[in-house]
TIKEMAR-50307 format. One line per 10 residues: number of its first residue (from 0); for each residue x, y, z of N, C-alpha, C, CB. Coordinates in steps of 0.05 Angstrom, whole numbers, plus 5000, padded with zeros to 4 digits. Glycine has a CB too. Layout:
N
NUM) X Y Z X Y Z X Y Z X Y Z  ...
//
This chain:
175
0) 1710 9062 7234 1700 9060 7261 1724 9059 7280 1681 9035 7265  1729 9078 7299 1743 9077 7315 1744 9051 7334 1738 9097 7324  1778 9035 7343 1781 9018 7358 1768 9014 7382 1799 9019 7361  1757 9037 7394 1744 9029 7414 1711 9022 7413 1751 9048 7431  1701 9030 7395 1675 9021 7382 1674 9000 7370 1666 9036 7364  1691 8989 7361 1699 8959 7354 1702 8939 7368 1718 8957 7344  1709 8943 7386 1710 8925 7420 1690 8925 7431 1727 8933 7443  1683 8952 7430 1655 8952 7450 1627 8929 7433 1642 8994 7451  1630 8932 7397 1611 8920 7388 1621 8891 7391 1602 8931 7362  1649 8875 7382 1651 8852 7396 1644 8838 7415 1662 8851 7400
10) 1645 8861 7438 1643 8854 7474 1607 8845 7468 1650 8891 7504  1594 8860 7460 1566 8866 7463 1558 8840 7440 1557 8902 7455  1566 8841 7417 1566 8812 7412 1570 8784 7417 1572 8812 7402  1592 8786 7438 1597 8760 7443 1580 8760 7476 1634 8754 7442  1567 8777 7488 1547 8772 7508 1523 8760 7496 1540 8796 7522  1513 8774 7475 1489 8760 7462 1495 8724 7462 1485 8775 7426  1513 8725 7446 1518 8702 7441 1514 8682 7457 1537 8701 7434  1528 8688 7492 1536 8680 7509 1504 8667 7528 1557 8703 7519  1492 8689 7524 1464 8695 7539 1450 8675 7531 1450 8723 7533  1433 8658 7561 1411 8630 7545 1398 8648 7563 1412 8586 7548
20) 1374 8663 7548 1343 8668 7560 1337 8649 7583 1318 8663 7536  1317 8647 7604 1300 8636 7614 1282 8616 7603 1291 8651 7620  1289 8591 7605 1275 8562 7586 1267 8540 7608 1302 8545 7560  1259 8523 7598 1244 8501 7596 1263 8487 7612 1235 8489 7567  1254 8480 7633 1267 8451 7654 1263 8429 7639 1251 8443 7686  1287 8408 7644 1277 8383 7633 1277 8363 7660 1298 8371 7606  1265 8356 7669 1259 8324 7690 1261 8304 7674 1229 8319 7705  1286 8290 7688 1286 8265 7686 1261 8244 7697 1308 8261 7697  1247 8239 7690 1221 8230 7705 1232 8196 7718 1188 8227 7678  1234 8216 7755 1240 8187 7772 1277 8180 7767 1217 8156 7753
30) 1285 8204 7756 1319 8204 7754 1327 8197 7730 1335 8184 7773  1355 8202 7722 1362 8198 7708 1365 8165 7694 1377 8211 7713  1368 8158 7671 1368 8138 7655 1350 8125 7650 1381 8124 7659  1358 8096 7643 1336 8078 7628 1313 8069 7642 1347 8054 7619  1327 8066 7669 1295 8055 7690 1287 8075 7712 1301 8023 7712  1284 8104 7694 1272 8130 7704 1238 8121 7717 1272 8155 7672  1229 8104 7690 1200 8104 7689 1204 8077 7689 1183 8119 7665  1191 8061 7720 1196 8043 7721 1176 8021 7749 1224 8048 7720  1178 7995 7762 1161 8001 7771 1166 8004 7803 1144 7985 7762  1205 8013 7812 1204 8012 7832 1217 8038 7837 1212 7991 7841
40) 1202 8060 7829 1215 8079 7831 1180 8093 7854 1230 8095 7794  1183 8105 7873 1145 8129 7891 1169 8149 7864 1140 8148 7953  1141 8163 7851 1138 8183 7839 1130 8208 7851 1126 8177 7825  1107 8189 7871 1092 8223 7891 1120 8239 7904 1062 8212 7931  1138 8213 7907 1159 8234 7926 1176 8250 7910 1180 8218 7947  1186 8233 7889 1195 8245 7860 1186 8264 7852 1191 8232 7840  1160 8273 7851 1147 8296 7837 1142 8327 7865 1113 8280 7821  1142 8314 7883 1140 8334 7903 1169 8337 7913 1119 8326 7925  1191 8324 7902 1218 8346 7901 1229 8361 7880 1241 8335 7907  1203 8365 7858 1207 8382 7827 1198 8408 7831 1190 8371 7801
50) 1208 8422 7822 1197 8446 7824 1186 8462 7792 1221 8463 7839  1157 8450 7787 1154 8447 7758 1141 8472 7753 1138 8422 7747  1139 8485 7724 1130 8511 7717 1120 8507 7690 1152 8533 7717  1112 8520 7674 1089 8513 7647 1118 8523 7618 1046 8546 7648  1117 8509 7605 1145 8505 7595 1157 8479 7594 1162 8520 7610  1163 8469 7623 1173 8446 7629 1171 8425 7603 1160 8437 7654  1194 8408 7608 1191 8382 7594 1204 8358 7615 1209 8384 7563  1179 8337 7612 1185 8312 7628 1200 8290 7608 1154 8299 7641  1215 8282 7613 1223 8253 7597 1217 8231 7608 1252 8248 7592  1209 8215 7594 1212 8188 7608 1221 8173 7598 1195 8178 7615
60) 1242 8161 7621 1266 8135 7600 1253 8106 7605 1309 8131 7616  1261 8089 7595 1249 8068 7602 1241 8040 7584 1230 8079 7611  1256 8021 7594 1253 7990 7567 1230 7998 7554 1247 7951 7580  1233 7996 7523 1206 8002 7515 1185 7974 7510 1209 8020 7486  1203 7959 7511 1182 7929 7516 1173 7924 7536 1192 7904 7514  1184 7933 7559 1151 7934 7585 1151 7954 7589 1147 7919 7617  1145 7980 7580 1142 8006 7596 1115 8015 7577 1173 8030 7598  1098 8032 7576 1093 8053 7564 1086 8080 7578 1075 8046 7549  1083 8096 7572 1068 8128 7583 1046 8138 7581 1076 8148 7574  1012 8131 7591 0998 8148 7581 0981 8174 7601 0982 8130 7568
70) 0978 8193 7587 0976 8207 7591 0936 8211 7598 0995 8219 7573  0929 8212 7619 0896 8201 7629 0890 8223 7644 0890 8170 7649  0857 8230 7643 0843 8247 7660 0852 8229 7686 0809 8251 7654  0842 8249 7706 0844 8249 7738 0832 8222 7744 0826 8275 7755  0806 8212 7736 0792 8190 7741 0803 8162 7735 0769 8194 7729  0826 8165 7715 0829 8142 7708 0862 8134 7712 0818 8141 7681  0874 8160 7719 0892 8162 7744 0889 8139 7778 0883 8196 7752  0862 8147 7780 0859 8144 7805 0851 8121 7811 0846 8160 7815  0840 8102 7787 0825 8081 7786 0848 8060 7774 0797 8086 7769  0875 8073 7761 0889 8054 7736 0869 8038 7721 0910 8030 7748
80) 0855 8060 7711 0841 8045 7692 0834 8064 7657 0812 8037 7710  0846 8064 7640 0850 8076 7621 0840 8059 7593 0877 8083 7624  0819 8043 7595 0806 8033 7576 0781 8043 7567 0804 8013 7579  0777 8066 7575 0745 8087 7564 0770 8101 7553 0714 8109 7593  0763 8107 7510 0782 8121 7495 0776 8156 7514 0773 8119 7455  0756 8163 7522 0749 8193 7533 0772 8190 7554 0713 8201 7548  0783 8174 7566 0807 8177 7597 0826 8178 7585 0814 8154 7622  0838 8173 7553 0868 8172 7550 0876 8205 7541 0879 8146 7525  0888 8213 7539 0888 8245 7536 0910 8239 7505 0905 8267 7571  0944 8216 7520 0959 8218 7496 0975 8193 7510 0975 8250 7487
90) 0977 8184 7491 0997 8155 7492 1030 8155 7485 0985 8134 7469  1046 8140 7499 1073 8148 7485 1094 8121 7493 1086 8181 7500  1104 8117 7467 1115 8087 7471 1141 8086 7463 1098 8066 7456  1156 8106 7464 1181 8102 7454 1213 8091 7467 1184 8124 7444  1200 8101 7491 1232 8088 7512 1238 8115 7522 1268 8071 7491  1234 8132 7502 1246 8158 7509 1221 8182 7502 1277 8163 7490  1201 8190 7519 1199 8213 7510 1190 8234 7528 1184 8212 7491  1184 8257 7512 1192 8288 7521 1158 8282 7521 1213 8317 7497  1151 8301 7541 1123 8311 7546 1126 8341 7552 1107 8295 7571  1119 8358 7537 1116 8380 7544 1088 8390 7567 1116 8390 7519
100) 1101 8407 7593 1077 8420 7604 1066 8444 7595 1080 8424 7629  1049 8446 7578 1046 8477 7571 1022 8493 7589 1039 8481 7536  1014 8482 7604 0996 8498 7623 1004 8511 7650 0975 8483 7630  0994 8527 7665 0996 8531 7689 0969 8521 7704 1003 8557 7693  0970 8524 7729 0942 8520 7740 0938 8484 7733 0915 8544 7720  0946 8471 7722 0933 8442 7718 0956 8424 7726 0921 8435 7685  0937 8404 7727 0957 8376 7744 0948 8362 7717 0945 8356 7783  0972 8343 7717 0979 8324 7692 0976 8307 7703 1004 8323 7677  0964 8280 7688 0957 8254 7703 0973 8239 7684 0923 8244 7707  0997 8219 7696 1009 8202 7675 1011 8170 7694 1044 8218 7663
110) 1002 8150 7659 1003 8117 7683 1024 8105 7664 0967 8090 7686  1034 8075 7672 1035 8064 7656 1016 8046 7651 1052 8058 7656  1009 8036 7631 0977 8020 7618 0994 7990 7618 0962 8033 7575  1008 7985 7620 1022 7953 7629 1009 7943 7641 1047 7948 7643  0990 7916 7643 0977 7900 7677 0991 7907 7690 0975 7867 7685  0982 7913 7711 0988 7919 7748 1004 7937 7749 1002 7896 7767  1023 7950 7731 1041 7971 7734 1029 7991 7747 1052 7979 7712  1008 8003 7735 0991 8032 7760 0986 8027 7782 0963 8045 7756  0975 8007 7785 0969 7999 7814 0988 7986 7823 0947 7984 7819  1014 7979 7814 1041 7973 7836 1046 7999 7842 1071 7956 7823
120) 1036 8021 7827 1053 8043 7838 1058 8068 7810 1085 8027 7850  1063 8058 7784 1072 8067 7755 1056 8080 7756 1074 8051 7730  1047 8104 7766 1035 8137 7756 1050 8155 7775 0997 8143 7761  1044 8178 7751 1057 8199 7759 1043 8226 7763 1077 8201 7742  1027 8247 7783 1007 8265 7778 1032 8292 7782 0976 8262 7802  1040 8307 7759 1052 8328 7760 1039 8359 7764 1066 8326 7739  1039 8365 7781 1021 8399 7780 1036 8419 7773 1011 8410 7809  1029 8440 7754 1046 8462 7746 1029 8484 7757 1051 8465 7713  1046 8499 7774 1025 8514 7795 1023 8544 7777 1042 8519 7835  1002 8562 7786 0995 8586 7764 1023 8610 7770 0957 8604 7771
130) 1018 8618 7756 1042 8652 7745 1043 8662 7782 1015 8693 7712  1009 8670 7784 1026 8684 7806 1020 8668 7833 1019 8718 7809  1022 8639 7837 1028 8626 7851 1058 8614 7853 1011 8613 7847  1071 8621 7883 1094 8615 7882 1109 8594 7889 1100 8628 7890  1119 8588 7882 1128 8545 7883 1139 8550 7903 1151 8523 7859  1140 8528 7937 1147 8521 7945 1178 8514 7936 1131 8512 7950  1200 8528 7943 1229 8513 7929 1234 8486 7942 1259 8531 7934  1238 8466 7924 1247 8445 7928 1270 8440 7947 1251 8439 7908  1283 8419 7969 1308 8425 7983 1326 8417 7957 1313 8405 8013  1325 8403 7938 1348 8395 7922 1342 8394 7892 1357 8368 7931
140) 1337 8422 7871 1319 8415 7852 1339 8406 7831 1300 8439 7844  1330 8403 7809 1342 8393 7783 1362 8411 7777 1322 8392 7759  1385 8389 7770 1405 8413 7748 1397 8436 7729 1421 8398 7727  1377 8426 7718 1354 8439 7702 1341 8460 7711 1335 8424 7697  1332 8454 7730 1316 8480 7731 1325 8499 7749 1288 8475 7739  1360 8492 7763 1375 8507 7770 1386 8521 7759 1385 8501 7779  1386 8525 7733 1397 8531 7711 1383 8558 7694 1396 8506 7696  1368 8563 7703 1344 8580 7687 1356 8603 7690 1311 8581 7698  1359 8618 7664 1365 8642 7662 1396 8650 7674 1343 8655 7673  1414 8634 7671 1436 8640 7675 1452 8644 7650 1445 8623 7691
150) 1479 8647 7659 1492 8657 7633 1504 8621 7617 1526 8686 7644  1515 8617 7603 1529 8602 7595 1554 8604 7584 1519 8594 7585  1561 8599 7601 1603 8609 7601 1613 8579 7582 1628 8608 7650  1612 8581 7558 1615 8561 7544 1642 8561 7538 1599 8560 7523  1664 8543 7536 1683 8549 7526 1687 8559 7497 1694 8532 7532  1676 8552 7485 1665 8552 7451 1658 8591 7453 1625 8524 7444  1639 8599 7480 1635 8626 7474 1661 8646 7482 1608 8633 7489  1668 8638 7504 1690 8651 7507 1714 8649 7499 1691 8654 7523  1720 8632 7473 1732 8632 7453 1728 8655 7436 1728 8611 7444  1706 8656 7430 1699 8670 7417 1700 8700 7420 1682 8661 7414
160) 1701 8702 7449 1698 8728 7453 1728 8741 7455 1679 8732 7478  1741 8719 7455 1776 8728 7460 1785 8729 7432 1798 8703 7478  1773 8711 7411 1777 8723 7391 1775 8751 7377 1769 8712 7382  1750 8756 7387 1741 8775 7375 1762 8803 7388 1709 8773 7381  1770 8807 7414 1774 8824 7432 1817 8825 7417 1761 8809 7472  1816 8800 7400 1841 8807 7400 1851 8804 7373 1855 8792 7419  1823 8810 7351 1817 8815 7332 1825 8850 7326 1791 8805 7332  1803 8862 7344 1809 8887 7346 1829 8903 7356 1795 8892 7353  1847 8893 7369 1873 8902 7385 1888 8898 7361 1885 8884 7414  1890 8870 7338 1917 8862 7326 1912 8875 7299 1925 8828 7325
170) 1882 8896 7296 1875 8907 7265 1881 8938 7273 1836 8901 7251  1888 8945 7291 1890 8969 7308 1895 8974 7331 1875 8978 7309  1924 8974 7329 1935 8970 7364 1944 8993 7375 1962 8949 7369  1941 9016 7349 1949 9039 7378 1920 9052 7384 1977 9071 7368  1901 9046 7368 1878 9054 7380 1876 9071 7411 1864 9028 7381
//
């Protein structure tokens, strides 16, 4: 294979490499760290500076000895009241977790089930608006979801790609 077909398949390899598709936002739910999910954080304002899409993943950080996450129809959202098993959708108690949004078109209802925490305030209603509905851009969105579909100039990749580029020059240099 000629030197210059050898570079060219390097070059074209080390773009693949380089290339992160279009993925999944992650929200810090209510900011970054431990008292993300907490009880003095407005969420409504929190969630109406996200700019969320179906994909998404929410985290929620948070002491796991007074916090939990559950995940409730609209009614029991609205009432903080999540003791009919039909209102809990999904429960989550770890300090740390990932909620995937996989819908469009639907609003997510999330409380915490702690006494008084929902009604101090501890819910969160996330909407993932449909395909061809167009999100309002946020003034200041997530690192995350600023991030979508860009390249990743990794040092690690473009290592790699200088290897490669000077691989083929030092196996065939008068090419």
């Amino acid at each position: 294979m000629p030197p210059s077909q050898l570079l060219l398949l390097a070059l074209v390899s080390a773009l693949l490499l380089l290339w992160r598709p279009a993925g999944a936002a992650e929200h810090a739910v209510g900011g970054d760290g431990i008292n993300g999910w907490d009880t003095g954080t407005n969420y409504a304002t929190w969630s109406q500076a996200q700019s969320f899409a179906a994909g998404d993943v929410l985290v929620f950080e948070y002491v796991k000895s007074q916090h939990n996450v559950y995940e409730v129809t609209e009614a029991a959202y609205r009432s903080c009241d999540a003791t009919a098993p039909a209102d809990v959708l999904a429960t989550y108690d770890s300090g740390f977790d990932r909620v995937v949004l996989p819908e469009t078109n639907r609003t997510y209802w999330f409380i915490c089930q702690v006494p008084n925490h929902c009604i101090g305030g501890m819910k969160l209603a996330v909407t993932v608006p449909g395909a061809s509905t167009a999100a309002v851009p946020s003034p200041s969105p997530s690192a995350a979801a600023a991030s979508r579909g860009s390249w990743t100039a990794s040092s690690g990749g473009l290592l790699l790609l200088a290897l490669a580029v000077a691989h083929v020059l030092l196996v065939n240099p008068a090419g």
